[in-house]
C-alpha positions in Angstrom: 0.0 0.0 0.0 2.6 2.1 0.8 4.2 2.2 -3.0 0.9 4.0 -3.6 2.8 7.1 -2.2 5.4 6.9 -4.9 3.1 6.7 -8.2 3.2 10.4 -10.2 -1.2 10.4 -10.0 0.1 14.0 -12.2 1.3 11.9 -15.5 -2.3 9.8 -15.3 -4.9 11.1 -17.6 -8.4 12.1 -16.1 -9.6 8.2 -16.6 -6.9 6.7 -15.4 -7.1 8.5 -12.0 -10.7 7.9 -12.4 -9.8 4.0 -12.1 -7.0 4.2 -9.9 -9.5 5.8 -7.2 -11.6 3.0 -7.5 -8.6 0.5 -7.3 -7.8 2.3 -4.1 -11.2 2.3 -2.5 -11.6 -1.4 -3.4 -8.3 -2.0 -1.5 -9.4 0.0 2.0 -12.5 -2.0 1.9 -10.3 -5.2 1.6 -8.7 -3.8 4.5 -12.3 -2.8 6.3 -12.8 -6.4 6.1 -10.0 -7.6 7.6 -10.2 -5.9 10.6 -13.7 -6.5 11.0 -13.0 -10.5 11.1 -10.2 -9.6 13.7 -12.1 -7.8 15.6 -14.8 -10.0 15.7 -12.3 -12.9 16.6 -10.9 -10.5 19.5 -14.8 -9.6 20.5 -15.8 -13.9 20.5 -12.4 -15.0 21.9 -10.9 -12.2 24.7 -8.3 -13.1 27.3 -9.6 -13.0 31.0 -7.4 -10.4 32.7 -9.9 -10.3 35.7 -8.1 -10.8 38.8 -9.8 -14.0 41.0 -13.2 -13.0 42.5 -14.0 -10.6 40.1 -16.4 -10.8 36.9 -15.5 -9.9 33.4 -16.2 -6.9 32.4 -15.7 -7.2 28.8 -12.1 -5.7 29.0 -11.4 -6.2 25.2 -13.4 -3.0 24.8 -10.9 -0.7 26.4 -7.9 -2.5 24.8 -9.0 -1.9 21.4 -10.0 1.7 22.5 -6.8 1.9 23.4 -4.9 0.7 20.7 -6.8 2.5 17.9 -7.0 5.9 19.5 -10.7 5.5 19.9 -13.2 6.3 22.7 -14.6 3.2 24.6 -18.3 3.9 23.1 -16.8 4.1 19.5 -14.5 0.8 20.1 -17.8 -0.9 22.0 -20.0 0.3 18.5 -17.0 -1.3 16.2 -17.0 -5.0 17.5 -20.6 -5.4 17.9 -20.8 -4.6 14.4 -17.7 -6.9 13.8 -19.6 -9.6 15.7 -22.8 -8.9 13.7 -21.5 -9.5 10.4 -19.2 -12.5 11.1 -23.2 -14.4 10.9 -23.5 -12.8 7.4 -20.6 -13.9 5.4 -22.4 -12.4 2.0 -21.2 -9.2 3.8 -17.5 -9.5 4.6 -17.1 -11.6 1.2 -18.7 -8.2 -0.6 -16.7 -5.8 1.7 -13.5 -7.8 1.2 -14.1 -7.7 -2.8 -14.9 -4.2 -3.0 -18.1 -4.4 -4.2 -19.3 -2.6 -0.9 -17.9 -0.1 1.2 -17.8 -0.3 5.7 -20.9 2.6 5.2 -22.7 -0.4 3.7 -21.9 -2.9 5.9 -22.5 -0.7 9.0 -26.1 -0.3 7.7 -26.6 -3.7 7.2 -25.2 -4.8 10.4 -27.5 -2.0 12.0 -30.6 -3.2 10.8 -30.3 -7.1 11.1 -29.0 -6.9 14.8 -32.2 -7.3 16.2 -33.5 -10.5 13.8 -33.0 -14.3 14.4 -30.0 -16.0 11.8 -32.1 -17.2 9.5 -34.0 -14.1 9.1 -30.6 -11.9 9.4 -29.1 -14.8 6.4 -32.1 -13.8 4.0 -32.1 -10.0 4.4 -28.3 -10.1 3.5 -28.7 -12.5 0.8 -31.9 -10.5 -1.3 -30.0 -7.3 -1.0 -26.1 -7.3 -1.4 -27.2 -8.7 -5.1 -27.7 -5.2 -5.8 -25.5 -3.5 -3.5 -22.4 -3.1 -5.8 -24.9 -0.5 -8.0 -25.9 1.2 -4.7 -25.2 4.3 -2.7 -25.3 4.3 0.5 -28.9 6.2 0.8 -30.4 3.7 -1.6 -29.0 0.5 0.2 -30.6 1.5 3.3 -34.0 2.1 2.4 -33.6 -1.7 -0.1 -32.9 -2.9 3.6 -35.3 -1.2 5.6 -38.2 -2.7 3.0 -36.7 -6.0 2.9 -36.4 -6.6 7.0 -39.9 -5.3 7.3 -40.8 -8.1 4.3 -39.4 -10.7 6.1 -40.5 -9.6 9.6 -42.8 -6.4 10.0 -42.8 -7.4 13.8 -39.3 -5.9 13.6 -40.4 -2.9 13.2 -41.4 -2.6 17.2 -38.0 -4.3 17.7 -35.9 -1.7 16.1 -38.3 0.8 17.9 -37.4 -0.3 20.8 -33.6 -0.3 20.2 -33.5 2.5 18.9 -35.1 4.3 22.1 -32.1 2.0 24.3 -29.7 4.2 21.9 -30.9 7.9 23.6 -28.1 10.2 24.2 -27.1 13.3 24.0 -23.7 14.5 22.7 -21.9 17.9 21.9 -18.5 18.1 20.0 -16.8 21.8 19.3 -18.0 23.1 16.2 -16.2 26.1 15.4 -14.7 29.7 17.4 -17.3 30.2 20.2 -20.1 27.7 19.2 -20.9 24.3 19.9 -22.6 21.3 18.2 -25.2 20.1 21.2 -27.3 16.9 19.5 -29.3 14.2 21.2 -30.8 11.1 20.0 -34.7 11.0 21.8 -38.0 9.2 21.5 -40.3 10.9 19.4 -42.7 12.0 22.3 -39.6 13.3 24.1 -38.3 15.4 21.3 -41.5 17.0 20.6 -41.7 17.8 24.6 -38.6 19.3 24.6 -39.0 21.0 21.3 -42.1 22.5 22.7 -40.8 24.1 26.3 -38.1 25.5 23.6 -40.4 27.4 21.2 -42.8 28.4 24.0 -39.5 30.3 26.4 -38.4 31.5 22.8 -42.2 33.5 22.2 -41.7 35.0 25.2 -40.1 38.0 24.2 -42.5 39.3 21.4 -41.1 42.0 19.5 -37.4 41.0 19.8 -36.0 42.0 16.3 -32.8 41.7 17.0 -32.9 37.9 17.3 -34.0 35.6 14.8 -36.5 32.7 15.5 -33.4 30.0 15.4 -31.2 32.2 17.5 -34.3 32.8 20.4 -35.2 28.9 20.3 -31.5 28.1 20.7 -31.0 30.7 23.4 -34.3 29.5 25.0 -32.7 25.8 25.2 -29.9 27.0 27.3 -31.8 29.3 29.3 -33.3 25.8 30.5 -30.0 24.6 31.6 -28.8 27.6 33.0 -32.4 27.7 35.4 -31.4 24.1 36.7 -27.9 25.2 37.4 -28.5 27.6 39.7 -31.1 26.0 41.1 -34.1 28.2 40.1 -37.2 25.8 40.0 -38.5 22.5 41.0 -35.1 20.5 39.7 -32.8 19.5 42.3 -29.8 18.2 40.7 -27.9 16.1 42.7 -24.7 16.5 43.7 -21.1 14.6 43.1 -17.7 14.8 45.7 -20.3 17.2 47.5 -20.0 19.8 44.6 -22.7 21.7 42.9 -22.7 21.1 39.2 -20.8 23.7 37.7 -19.2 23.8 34.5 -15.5 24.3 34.8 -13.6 27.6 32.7 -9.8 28.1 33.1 -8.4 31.4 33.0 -4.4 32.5 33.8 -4.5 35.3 36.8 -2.9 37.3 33.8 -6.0 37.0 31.4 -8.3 37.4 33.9 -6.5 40.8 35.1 -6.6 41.9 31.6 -2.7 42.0 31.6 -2.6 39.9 28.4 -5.3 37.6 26.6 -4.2 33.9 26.4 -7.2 31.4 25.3 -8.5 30.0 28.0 -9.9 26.3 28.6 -13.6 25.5 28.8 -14.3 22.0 30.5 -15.7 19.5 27.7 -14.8 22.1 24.7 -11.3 23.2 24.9 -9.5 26.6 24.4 -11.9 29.5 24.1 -11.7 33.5 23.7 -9.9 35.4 26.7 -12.7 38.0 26.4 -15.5 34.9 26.9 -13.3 33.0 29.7 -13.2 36.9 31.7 -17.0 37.2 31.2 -17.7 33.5 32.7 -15.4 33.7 35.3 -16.8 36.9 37.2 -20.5 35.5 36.6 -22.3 35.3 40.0 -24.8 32.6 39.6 -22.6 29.5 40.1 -23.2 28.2 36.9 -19.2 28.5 36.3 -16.1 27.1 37.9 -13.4 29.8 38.2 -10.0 28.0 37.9 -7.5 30.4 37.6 -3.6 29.3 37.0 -0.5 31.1 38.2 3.2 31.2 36.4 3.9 27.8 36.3 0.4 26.6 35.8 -0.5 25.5 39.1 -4.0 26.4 40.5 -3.9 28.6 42.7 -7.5 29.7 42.8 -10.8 27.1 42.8 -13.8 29.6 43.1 -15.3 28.5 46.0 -17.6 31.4 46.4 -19.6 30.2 43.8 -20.3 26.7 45.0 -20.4 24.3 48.5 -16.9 23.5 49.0 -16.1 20.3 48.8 -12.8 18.1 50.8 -10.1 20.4 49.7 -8.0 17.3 48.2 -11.2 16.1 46.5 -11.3 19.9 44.6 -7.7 19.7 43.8 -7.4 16.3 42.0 -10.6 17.1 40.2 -9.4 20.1 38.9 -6.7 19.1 38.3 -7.2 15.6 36.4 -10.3 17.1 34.7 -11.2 14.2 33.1 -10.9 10.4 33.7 -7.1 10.0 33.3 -7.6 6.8 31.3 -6.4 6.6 27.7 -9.1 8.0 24.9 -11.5 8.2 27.8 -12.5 11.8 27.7 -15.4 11.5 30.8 -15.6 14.8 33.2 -13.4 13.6 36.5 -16.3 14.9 38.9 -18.4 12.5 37.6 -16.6 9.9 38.6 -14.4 8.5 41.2 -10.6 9.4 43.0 -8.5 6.3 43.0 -5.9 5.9 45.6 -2.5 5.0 43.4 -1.0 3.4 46.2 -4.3 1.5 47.9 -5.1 2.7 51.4 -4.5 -0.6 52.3 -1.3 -0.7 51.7 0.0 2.6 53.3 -1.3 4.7 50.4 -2.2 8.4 51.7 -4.7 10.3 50.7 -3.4 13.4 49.4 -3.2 14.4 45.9 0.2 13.1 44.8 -1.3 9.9 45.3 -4.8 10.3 44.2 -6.4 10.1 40.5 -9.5 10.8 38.4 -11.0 7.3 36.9 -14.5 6.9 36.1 -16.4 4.4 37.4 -15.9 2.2 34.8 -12.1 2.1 34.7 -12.0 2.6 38.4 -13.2 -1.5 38.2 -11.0 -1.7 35.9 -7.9 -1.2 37.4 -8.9 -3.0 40.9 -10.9 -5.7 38.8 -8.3 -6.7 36.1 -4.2 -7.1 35.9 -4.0 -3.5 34.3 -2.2 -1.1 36.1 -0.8 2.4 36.1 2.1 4.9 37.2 2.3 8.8 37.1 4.9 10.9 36.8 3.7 14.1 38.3 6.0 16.7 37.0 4.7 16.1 33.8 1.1 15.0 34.6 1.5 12.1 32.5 -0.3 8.5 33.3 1.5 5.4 31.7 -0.9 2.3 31.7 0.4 -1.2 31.2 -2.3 -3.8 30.1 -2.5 -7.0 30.6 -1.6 -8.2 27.4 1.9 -6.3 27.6 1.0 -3.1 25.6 1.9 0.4 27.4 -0.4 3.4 26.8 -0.2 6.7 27.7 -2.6 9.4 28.9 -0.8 13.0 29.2 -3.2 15.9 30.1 -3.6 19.4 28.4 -1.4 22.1 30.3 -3.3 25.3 31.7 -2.3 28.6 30.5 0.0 30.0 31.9 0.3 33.2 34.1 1.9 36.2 32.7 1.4 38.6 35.3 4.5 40.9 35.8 6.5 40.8 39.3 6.0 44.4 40.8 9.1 46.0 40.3 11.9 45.8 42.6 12.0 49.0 46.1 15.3 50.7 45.4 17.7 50.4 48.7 18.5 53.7 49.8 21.8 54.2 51.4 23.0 57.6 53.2 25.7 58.0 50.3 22.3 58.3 48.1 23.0 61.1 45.9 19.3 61.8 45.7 17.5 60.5 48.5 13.5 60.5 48.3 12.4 63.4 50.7 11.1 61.7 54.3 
């Protein structure tokens, strides 16, 4: 694949590239397929790396995440649908040939989860005769028709899985903005969209705004009422904190000395002039973190929220996150593992204390993985059973460029021009 590289695509004529793309998309599918059949054979056959008295958790999930630089919901998503098509060999056959691409498998893995082999066996059959001729779109709805030919009870199935599937996400999408989706029930989504357009009416008149911009400011408004607590929602509470979301501002910035980008918890950098704004913002609805010359944190903003155990706030703000590879979940959401256990002399302070989520909290008491961190760098190296090291090194926080006050002149009695006492 790699000799690819070295071919002059510039000498081709416009057909030949033509081809020569389709060559090369037929030989990442080839690929696609392969690693489908290992993943499957890594989902069917994993090691047990639990330790004695402990269930398996399905560990494979986290070394794969691991090893491809994924997140554990992504990795989880990839060998169910290697598992999936491993019953429908039309499928990997197709996607090892190039007559179909991973899009079309995915969809047709999607849609015959939920049916018994034979069933599954027949859908694939009827429709990958066609598929090589197919986009993507048009493969779907062919395999939407012919599962609901050969079982219209699946219908409520997929219904139902397809509620299971509710989340909501948000990803960065741009300077200032956000993408903020979520996958609901039907009745739900109309609920919600309804509160959304009734708080956006509200202001009658307001020119300045357009519909889209009132309904999207009216969705937030929403969060920002449970936040600080203004109706009947009582959200609860985690390492005795308020929910707050967490900005990080140098003293510097915040002074208005000089206007680094500061870090918004779950987005990344943002504006100096937004970080300033969020930071002074009464309500509670924001975390002040503010960083001094060598990025330490010197401030937590406890005035805007019930303290919590001092060494619990630190770590926290400190970790951020779960400090397991690719997992990116918000560290107070989840729990502070002791490096060294408490059983074994381990103290509780924050040199030896870590942010883990729930899930990889089991996993390291639960399974042979393990981990070391080098403080001065705020790195995490974690060894897994199978051998493999992976590491997890944190984001640094801006750093403080306040100037020192200038030094007091000494003034000796030889002083030339002494200041008048």
């Amino acid at each position: 694949m790699c000799d690819d590289f070295n071919i002059d695509w510039q000498s081709l004529p416009h057909a030949g590239r033509i081809d020569a793309l389709v060559s090369l998309q037929r030989r990442i599918a080839g690929l696609h397929a392969a690693q489908l059949q290992l993943l499957a054979l890594l989902a069917s056959d994993p090691p047990t790396v639990s330790l004695p008295g402990h269930d398996d958790r399905s560990w494979v999930v986290d070394d794969v995440a691991c090893a491809l630089r994924m997140s554990a919901g992504v990795a989880r998503a990839r060998l169910a649908e290697a598992i999936e098509l491993r019953r429908l060999p039309g499928a990997i056959e197709s996607l090892g040939h190039g007559l179909i691409s991973l899009e079309h498998a995915r969809v047709l893995a999607e849609a015959t989860m939920p049916l018994p082999d034979e069933a599954a066996t027949e859908v694939s059959s009827h429709v990958l005769t066609r598929a090589a001729d197919q986009s993507v779109a048009a493969f779907r709805r062919s395999v939407r028709r012919r599962v609901l030919a050969v079982d219209p009870r699946t219908a409520e199935t997929r219904r139902s899985a397809n509620v299971a599937e509710r989340r909501v996400c948000m990803r960065p999408a741009g300077e200032g903005v956000a993408e903020f989706w979520a996958l609901l029930p039907v009745d739900g989504a109309m609920a919600l969209l309804s509160a959304v357009d009734a708080l956006a009416d509200r202001r009658v008149g307001d020119d300045i705004r357009t519909a889209d911009q009132r309904r999207a400011d009216a969705l937030v408004q929403i969060g920002l009422d449970a936040l600080a607590g203004d109706g009947s929602t009582v959200l609860p509470k985690r390492h005795r904190m308020r929910p707050a979301v967490q900005v990080t501002v140098a003293l510097s910035t915040l002074l208005g000395i000089d206007d680094q980008a500061a870090e918004l918890a779950g987005v990344g950098a943002i504006p100096a002039e937004l970080a300033r704004r969020l930071a002074a913002d009464p309500s509670g609805t924001w975390r002040r973190l503010v960083t001094d010359a060598v990025g330490r944190l010197v401030d937590y903003g406890r005035m805007t929220y019930r303290p919590p155990v001092a060494v619990a706030d630190h770590v926290i703000a400190r970790d951020r996150r779960c400090r397991f590879p690719q997992c990116g979940r918000r560290a107070e959401r989840g729990d502070i593992d002791h490096s060294r256990p408490w059983s074994r002399g381990g103290t509780t302070d924050a040199a030896n204390l870590l942010s883990l989520c729930r899930r990889h909290h089991r996993l390291r008491h639960d399974t042979s993985w393990r981990y070391t961190r080098d403080a001065s760098a705020d790195v995490v190296a974690w060894s897994s059973p199978s051998g493999h090291l992976y590491t997890d090194a944190n984001d640094p926080y801006p750093i403080d460029g306040t100037p020192p006050p200038p030094a007091r002149r000494r003034v000796t009695r030889d002083d030339p021009d002494p200041p008048p006492f």
